[in-house]
C-alpha positions as CSV (number, residue, x, y, z in Angstrom):
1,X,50.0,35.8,63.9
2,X,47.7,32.9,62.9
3,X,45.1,33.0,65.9
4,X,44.1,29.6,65.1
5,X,47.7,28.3,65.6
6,X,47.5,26.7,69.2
7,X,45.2,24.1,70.0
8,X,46.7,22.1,72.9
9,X,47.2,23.2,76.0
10,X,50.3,20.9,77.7
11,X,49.1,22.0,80.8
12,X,47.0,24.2,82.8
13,X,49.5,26.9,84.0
14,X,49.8,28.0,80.8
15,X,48.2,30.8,78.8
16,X,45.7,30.4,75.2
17,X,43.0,32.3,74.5
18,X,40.0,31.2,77.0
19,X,36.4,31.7,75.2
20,X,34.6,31.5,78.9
21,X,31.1,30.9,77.4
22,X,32.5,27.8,76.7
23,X,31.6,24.6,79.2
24,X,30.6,27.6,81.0
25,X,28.0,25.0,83.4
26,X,30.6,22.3,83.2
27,X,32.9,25.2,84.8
28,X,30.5,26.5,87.4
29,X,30.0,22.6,88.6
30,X,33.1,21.7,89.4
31,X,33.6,25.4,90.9
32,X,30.4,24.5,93.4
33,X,31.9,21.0,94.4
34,X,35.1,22.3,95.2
35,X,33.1,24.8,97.7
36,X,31.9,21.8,99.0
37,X,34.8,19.9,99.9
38,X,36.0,23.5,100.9
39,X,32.8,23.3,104.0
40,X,33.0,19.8,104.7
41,X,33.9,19.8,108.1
42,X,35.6,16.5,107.8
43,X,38.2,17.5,105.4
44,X,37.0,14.4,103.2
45,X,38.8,14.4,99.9
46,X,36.4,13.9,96.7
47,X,36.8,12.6,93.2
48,X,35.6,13.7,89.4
49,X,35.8,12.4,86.4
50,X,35.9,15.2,83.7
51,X,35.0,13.2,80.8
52,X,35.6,14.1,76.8
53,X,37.3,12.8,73.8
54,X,40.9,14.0,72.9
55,X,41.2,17.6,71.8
56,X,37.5,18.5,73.5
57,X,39.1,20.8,76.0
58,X,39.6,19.6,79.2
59,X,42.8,20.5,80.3
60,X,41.7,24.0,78.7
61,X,39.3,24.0,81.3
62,X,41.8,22.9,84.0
63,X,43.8,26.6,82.5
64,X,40.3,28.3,83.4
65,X,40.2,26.8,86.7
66,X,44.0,27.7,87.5
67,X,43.5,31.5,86.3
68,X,40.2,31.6,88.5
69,X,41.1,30.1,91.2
70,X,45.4,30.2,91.6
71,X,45.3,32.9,94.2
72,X,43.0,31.1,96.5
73,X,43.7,27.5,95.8
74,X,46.4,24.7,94.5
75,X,46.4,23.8,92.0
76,X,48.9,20.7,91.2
77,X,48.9,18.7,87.4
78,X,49.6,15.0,87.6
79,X,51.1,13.5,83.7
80,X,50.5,9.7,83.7
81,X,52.3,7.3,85.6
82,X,55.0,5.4,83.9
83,X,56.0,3.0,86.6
84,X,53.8,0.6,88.6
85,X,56.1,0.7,91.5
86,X,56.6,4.3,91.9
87,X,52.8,5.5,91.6
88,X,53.2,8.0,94.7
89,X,56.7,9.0,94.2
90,X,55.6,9.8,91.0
91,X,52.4,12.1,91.7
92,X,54.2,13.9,94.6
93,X,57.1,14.6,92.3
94,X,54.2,16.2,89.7
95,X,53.2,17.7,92.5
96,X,56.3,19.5,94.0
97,X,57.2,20.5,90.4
98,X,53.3,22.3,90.2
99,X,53.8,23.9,93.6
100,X,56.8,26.1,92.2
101,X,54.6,27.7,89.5
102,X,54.0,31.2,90.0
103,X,50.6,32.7,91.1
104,X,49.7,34.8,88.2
105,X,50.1,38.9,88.6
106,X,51.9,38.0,91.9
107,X,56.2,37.4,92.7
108,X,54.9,34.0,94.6
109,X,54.7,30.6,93.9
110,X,51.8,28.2,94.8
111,X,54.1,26.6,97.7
112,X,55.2,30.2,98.8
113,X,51.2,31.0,98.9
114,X,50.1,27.7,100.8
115,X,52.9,27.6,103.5
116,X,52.2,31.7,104.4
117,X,48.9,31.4,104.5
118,X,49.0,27.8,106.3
119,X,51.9,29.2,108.9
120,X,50.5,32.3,109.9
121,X,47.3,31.1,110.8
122,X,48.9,28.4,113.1
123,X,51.2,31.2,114.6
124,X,48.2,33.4,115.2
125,X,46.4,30.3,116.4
126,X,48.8,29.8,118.7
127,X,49.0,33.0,120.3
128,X,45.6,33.7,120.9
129,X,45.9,30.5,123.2
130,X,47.9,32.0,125.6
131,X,46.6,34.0,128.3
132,X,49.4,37.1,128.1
133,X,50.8,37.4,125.3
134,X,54.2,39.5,125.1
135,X,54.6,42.5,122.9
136,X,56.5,40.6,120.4
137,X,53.5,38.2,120.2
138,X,50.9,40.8,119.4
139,X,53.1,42.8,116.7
140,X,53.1,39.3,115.7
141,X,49.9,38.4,115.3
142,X,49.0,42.3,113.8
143,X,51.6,41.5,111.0
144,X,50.6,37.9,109.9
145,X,46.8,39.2,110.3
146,X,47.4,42.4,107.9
147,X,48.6,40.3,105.2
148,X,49.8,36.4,105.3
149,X,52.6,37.4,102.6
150,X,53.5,39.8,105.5
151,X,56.0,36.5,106.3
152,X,58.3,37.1,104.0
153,X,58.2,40.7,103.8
154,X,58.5,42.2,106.8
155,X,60.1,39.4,109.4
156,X,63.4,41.4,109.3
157,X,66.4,42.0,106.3
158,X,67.9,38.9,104.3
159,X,70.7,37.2,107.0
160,X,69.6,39.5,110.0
161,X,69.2,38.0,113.2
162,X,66.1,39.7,113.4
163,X,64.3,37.5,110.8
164,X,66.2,34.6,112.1
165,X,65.0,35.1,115.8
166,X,61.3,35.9,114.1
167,X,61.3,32.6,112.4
168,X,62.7,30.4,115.1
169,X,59.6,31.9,116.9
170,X,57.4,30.6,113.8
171,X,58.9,26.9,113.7
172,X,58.8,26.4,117.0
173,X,54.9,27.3,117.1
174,X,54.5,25.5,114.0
175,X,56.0,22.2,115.4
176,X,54.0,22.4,118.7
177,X,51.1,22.7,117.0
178,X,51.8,19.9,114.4
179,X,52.7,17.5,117.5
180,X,49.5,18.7,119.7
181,X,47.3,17.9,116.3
182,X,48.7,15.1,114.3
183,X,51.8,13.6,116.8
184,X,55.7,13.2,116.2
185,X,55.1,9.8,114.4
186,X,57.1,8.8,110.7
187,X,58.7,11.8,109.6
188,X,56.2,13.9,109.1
189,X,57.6,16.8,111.7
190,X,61.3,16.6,109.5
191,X,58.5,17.4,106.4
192,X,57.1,20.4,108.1
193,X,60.8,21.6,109.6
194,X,62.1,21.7,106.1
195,X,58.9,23.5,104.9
196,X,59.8,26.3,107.2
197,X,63.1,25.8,106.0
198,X,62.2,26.8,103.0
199,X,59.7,29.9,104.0
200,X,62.5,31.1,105.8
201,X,65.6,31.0,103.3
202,X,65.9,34.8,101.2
203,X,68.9,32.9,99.5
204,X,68.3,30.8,96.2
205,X,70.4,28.7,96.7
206,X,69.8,27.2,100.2
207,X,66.0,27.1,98.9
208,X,67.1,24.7,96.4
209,X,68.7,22.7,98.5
210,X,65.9,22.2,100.8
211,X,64.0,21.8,97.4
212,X,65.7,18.5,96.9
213,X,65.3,17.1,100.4
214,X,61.7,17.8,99.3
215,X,62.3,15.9,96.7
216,X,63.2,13.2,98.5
217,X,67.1,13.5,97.5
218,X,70.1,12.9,99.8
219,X,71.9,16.1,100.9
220,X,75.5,16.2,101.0
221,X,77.3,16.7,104.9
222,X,77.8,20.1,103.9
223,X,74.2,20.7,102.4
224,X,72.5,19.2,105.7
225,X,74.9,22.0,107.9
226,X,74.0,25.1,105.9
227,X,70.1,23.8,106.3
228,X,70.0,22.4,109.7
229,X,68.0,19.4,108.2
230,X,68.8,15.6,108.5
231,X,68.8,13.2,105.6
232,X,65.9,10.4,106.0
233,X,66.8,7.3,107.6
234,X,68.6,4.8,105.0
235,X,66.0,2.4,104.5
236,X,63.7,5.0,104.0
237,X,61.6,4.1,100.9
238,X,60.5,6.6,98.1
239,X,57.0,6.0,98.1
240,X,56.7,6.1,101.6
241,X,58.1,9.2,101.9
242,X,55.9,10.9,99.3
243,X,52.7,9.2,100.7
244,X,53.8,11.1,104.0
245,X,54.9,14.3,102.5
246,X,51.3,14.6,100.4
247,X,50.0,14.4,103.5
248,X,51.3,16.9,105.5
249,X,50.6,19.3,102.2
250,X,46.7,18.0,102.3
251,X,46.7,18.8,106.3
252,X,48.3,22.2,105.8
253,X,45.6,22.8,103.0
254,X,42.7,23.0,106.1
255,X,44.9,26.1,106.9
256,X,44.3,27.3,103.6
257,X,42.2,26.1,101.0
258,X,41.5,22.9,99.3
259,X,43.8,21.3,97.1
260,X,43.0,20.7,93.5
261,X,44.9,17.4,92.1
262,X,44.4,17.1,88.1
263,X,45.5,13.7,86.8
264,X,45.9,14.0,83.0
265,X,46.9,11.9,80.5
266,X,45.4,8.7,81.9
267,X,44.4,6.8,78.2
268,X,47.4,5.0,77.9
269,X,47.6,3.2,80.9
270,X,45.3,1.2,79.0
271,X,48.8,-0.3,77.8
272,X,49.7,-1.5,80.8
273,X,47.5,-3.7,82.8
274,X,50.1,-3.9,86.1
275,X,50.0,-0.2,85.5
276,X,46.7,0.7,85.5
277,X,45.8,-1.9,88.9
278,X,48.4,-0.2,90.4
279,X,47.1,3.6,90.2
280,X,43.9,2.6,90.7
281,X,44.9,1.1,94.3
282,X,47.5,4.2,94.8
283,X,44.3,6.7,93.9
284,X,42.5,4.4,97.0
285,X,45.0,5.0,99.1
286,X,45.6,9.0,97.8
287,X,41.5,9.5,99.1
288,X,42.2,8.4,103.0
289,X,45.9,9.9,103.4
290,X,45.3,13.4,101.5
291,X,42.6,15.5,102.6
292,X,40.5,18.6,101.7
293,X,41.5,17.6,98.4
294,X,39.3,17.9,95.1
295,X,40.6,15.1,92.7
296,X,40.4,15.2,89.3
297,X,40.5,12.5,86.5
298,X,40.6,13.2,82.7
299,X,39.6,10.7,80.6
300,X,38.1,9.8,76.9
301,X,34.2,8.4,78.0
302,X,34.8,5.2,76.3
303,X,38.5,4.7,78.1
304,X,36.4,5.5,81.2
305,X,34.2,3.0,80.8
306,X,36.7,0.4,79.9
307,X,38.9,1.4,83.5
308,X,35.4,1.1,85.3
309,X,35.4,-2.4,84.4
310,X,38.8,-3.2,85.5
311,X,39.5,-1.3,89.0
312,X,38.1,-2.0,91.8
313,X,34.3,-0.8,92.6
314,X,35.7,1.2,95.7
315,X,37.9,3.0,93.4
316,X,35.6,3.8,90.6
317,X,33.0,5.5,93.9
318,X,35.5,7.2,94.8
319,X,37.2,9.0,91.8
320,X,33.7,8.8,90.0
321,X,31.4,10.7,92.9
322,X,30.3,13.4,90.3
323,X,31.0,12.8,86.2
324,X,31.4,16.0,84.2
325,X,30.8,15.4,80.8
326,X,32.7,17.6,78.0
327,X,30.1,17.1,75.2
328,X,31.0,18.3,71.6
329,X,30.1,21.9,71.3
330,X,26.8,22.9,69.0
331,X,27.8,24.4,65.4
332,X,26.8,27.8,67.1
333,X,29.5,28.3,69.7
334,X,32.2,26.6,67.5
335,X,31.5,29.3,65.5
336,X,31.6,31.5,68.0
337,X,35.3,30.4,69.1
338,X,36.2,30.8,66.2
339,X,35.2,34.6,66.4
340,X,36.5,35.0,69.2
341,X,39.9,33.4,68.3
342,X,39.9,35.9,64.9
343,X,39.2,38.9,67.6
344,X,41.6,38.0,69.4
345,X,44.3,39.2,66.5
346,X,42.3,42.0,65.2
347,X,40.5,39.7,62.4
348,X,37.4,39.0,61.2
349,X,36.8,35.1,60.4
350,X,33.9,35.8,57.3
351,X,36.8,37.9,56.1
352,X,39.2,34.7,56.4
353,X,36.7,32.4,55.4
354,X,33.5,32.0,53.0
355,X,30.7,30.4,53.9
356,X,31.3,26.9,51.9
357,X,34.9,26.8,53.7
358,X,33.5,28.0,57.0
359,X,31.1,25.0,56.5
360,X,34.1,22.5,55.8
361,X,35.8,23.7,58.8
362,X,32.8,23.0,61.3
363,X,32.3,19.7,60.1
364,X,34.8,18.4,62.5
365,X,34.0,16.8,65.7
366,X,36.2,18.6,68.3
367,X,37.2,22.0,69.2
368,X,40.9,21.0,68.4
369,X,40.0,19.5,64.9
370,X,37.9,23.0,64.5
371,X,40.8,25.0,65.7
372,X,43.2,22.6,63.4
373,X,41.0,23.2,60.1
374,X,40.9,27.0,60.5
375,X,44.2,26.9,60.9
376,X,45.3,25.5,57.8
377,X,42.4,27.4,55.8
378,X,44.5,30.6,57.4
379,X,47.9,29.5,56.3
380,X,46.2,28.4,52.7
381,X,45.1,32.1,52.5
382,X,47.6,33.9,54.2
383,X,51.2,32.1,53.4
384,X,49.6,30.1,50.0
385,X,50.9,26.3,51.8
386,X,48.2,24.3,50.7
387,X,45.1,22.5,52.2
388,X,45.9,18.8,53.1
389,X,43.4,16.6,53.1
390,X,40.7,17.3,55.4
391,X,38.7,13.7,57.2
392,X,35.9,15.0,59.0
393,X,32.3,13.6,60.2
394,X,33.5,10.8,62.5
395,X,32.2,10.6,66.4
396,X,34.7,10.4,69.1
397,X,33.4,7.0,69.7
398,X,34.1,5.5,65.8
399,X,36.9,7.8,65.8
400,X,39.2,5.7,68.5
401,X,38.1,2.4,68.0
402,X,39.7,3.7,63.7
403,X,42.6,4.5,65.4
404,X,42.9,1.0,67.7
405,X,42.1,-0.7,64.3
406,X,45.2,1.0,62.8
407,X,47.8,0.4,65.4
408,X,46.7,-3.3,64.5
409,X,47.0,-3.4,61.2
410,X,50.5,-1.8,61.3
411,X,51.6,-4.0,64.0
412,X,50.7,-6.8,61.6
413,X,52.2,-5.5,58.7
414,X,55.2,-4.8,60.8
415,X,54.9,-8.7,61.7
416,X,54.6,-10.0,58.4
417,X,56.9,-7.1,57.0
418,X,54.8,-5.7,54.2
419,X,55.7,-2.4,52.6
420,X,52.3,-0.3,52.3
421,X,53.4,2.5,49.6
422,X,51.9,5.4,50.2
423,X,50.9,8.2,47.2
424,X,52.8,10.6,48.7
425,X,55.4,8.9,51.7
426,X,57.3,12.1,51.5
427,X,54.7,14.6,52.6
428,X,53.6,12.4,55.5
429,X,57.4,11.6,56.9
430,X,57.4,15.5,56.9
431,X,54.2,16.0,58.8
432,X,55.6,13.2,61.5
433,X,59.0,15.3,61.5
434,X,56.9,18.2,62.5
435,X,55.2,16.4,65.2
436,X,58.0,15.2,66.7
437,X,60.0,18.4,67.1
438,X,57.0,19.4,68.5
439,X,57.8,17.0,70.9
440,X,61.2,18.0,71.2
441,X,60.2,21.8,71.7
442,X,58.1,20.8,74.3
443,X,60.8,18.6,75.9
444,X,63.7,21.2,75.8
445,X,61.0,23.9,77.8
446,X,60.1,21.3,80.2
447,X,63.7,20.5,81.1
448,X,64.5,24.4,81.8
449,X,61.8,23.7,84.9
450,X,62.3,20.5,85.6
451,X,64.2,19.8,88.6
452,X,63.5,16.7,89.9
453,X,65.5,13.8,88.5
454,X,64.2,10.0,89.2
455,X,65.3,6.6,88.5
456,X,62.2,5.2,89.0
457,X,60.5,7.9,86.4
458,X,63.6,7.3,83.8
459,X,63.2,3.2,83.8
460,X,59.4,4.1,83.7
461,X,59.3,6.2,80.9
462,X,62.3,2.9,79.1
463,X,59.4,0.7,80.2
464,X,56.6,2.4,78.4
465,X,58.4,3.2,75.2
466,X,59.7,-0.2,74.9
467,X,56.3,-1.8,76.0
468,X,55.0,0.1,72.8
469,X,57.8,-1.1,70.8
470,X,57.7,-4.6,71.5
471,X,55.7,-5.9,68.6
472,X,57.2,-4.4,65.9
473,X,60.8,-5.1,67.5
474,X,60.3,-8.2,68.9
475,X,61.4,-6.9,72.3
476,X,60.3,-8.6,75.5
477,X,61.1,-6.7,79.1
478,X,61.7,-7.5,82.6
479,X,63.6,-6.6,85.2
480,X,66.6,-8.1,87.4
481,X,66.9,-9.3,91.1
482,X,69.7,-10.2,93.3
483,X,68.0,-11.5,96.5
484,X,67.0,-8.7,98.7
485,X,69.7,-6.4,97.7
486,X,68.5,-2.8,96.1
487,X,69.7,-2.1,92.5
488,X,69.3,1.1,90.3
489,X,66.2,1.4,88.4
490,X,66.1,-0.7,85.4
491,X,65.0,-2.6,82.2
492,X,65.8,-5.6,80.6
493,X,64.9,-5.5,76.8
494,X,65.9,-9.2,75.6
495,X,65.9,-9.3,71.7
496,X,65.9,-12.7,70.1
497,X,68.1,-11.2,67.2
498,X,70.2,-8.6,69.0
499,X,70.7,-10.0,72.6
500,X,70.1,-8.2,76.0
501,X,70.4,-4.7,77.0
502,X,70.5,-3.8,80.5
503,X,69.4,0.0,80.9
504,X,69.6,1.7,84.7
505,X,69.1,5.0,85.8
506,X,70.9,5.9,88.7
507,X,70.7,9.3,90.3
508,X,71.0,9.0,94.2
509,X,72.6,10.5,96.6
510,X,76.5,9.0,98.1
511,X,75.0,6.7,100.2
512,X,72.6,4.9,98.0
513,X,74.8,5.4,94.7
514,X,77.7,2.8,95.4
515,X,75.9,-0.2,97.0
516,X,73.5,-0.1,94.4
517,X,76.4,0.7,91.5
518,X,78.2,-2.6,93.0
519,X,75.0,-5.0,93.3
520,X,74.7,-4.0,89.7
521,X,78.1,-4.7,88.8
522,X,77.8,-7.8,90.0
523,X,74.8,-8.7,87.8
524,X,76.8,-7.4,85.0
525,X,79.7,-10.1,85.5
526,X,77.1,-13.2,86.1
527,X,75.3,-11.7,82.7
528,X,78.0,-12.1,80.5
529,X,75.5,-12.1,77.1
530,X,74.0,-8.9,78.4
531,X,75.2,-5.0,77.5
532,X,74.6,-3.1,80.5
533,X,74.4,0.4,80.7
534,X,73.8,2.7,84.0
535,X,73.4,6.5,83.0
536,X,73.2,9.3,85.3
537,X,71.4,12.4,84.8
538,X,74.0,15.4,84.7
539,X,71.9,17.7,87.2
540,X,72.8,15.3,89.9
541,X,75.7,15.6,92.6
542,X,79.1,14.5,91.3
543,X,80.3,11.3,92.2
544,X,83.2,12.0,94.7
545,X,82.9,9.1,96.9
546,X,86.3,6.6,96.6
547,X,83.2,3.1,96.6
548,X,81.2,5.1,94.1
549,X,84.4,6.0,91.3
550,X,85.5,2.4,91.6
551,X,82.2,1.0,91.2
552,X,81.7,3.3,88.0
553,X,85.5,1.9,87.0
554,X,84.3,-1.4,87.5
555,X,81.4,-1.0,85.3
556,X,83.5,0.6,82.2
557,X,86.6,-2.0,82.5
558,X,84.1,-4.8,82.1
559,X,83.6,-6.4,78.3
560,X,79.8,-5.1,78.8
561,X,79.3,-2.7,80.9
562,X,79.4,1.4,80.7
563,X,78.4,3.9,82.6
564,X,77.7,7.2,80.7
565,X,76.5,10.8,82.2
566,X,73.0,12.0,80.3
567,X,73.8,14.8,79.2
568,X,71.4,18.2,78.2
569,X,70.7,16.4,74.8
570,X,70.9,13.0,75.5
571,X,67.7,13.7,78.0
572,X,65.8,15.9,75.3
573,X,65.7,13.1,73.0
574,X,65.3,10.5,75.4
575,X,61.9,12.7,76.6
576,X,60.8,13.2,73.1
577,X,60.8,9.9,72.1
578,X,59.0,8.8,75.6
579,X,56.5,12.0,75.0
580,X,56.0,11.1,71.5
581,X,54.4,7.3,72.1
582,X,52.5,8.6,75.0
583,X,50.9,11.5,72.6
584,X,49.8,8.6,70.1
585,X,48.5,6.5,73.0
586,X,46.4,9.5,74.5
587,X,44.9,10.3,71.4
588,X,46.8,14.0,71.3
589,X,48.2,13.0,67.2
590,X,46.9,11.0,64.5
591,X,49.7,8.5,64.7
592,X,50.4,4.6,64.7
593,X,53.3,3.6,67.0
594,X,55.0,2.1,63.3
595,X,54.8,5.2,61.3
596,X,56.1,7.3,64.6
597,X,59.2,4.7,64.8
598,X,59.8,4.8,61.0
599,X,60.8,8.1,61.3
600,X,62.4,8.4,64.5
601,X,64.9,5.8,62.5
602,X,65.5,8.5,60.3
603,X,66.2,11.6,62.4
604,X,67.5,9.5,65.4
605,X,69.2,6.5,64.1
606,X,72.4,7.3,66.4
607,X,70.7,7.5,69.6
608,X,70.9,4.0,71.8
609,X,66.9,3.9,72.5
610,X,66.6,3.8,68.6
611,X,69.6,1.3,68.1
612,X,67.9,-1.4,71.0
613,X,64.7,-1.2,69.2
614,X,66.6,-1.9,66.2
């Protein structure tokens, strides 16, 4: 095993080796401030910015953190944004899909943890408040006091009406309590009645069903009888929901412990101006309606810098209250890691390495570079692939400003369609092969957990891909309206050369599917020199309605429109091209957006993302 071989960490719930002398006092500081918000007896949320350039380690810290701190705290990992309309929607989705990671060494997730502890100290609350308590009150209180986990094990058998007498009892104390302390306004109480719900189902597969009314997905007649829930109220928006749900998890954190938000992955909002204004007022608005909440930002110092200039002072307070600084390692504890990564496998690095190539190797800048060059010094020895060429010696600061330069000059020569030969094109269409079924790999794992499906996420992730595209395609994008009336998610790509493509992304529920299926439909016949395409994830509910199959009818009897099912590997390739361009635009590979599409061409040249961008 090469015990240099991984150097990212995707993110923190992970596990790579962990040298802890490393950013040990950057570790211990924000270990102290999130004590702080823990004893701030207003439950005031606080941000900050964990600041170093790509491949320094800072989600590696954020994997310390979780391992530290996962069976006392949340902790919930926030990608980037994609879509400027769909900022909260977005983070609580992130946050939902966080929640149902395991706690390490336990059979619990973080959601299992946070609810048990949360519930059984409001049900214990709530019977010390009464002045005589009955016997089934005080074995109660003795079982939730022994052990909070106590809730799911010992509340009676699977289906006995024991356990469903026991947790009647619990949600009905649980809703008093939530109405005494917060009221019956919004929908807040349904939030906390399907949390229960969810606490109190043994079965699988009624859990996941009251999974996706979590997720803000409409339940079937039949789903909402087997739960006992009721679907949100029609006009019911996304990111109102989420706003509301995030709430009630920050409240039921004061039962529990604080909440630890990570937002990674911020660089390339730099892309997106509308983007980037709207997440920094969504973060404003995050700070007052989540609380006892520890928010962190990751970011390069220099894209820092640049975002404090652009958001709002207010913002840049809030999310800025403390700065962590992830400053490159001395020579000493590189060396060091790299020890302890030899150790790790049994292996001594002086015996991998001499001392001119250990030399060569610490001459890089980050601990990922570092990790990189030992790497291919232990394949060179080990396997005989040789060295390729090592650049070494340039600051972080130097380092992206080469890398902005580059995406320049290839959108220029892209522009003015100049040909660049390259000594050896070959090797380096291999290397960006490698890198992007790297993506790919990291796609196909994701989608094994992934179980929330969104429009608004798909027609982001279109947007951001195409937004990068659209100098060397000549692609311009915006979006269609038809008065007030709700459509799928979309983009519009308009190519001067190729016409206009009309992507949605529509995976709602039977109520909202045909209405907007038909409004869109409609667009499609007044857009007669547009190709429209809806797609709809595979994962979601079949289509059964009699509106919904003659909308979809509609769409493919029309001279251009289609509506196609994404299936398993139409949605891997679709999230390794979109994971791809945001790698290159967060510094994670040393890639231009032109040499990335040159050879997604190549390997992809059937797909339709590849044929719009032409």
């Amino acid at each position: 095993m090469n015990p240099f071989g991984t150097t990212r960490v995707d993110t923190p719930f992970q596990d790579h080796a962990d040298l802890k002398e490393l950013f040990s006092d950057q570790f211990s500081r924000i270990k102290a401030i999130l004590e702080e918000v823990g004893s701030d007896r207003n439950h005031q949320s606080r941000g900050v910015v964990l600041a170093g350039g790509p491949g320094s380690g800072k989600t590696h810290l954020i994997m310390r953190l979780a391992r530290d701190i996962m069976a006392s705290h949340r902790i919930l990992f926030i990608r980037q944004p994609n879509n400027a309309g769909a900022v909260f929607f977005h983070t609580y989705s992130r946050m939902i899909e966080s929640l149902v990671e395991n706690v390490p060494g336990t059979d619990y997730s973080q959601i299992e943890y946070l609810l048990a502890k949360s519930f059984s100290k409001i049900v214990i609350s709530s019977i010390n408040r009464r002045q005589k308590a009955t016997d089934k009150m005080v074995s109660m209180k003795k079982l939730l006091s022994d052990d909070h986990l106590n809730i799911y094990r010992k509340l009676g058998r699977s289906n006995s009406e024991k356990r469903r007498n026991n947790w009647r009892f619990i949600e009905k104390r649980t809703l008093e309590w939530w109405g005494s302390a917060y009221g019956f306004g919004g929908f807040s109480a349904s939030i906390v009645k399907a949390l229960i719900k969810y606490c109190s189902h043994t079965d699988s597969n009624r859990r996941e069903i009251v999974r996706k009314w979590l997720a803000g997905t409409e339940l079937s007649p039949s789903e909402l009888k087997i739960t006992g829930l009721e679907n949100l109220p029609p006009d019911t928006g996304l990111e109102a929901f989420a706003m509301e749900a995030m709430g009630v998890l920050g409240r039921l954190s004061i039962e529990d412990q604080p909440l630890i938000i990570v937002f990674d992955q911020l660089e390339g909002l730099k892309h997106n101006e509308e983007l980037l204004r709207a997440f920094g007022e969504s973060v404003k608005e995050l700070f007052t309606h989540i609380p006892n909440t520890l928010m962190l930002f990751n970011l390069f110092p220099s894209r820092w810098k640049a975002y404090a200039s652009q958001l709002d002072p207010s913002v840049v307070d809030r999310m800025s209250r403390d700065t962590i600084f992830l400053d490159t390692p001395s020579r000493e504890e590189m060396l060091a890691l790299l020890r302890f990564r030899a150790g790790q496998c049994g292996q001594d690095i002086h015996s991998i390495c001499s001392f001119e190539e250990l030399e060569q190797i610490l001459s890089h800048t980050t601990i990922r570079k570092v990790l990189n060059a030992a790497s291919d010094y232990y394949r060179f020895k080990m396997e005989n692939i040789p060295l390729p060429r090592q650049i070494a010696g340039f600051e972080e600061e130097i380092r992206s400003q080469v890398m902005d330069l580059k995406e320049e000059i290839a959108a220029l020569k892209a522009y003015l369609n100049i040909e660049t030969p390259t000594l050896d094109q070959a090797r380096q269409t291999m290397a960006i092969k490698g890198i992007i079924e790297a993506c790919r790999e990291r796609a196909t794992e994701a989608l094994e957990k992934d179980f929330l499906i969104s429009g608004s996420d798909d027609a982001g992730k279109l947007q951001v891909v195409l937004s990068a595209l659209t100098e060397d395609s000549g692609l311009k994008t915006t979006t269609l309206k038809k008065g007030a009336r709700k459509l799928p998610h979309h983009v519009m790509a308009q190519a001067p050369d190729r016409g206009n493509f009309v992507a949605g992304f529509l995976h709602a529920g039977a109520r909202s599917f045909s209405a907007r299926l038909k409004n869109f439909n409609d667009l499609c016949t007044a857009y007669k020199n547009a190709e429209f395409i809806v797609f709809r994830d595979q994962r979601a509910p079949a289509v059964r309605s009699k509106l919904g199959i003659q909308e979809i009818k509609r769409l493919n009897a029309s001279e251009n429109g289609t509506f196609q099912i994404m299936d398993r590997e139409n949605r891997i390739v679709f999230e390794t091209i979109y994971r791809l361009i945001t790698d290159i635009q967060n510094r994670e590979v040393d890639l231009d957006t032109a040499q990335a599409v040159r050879v997604l061409r190549q390997m992809y040249r059937d797909y339709w993302l590849i044929k719009l961008i032409g």
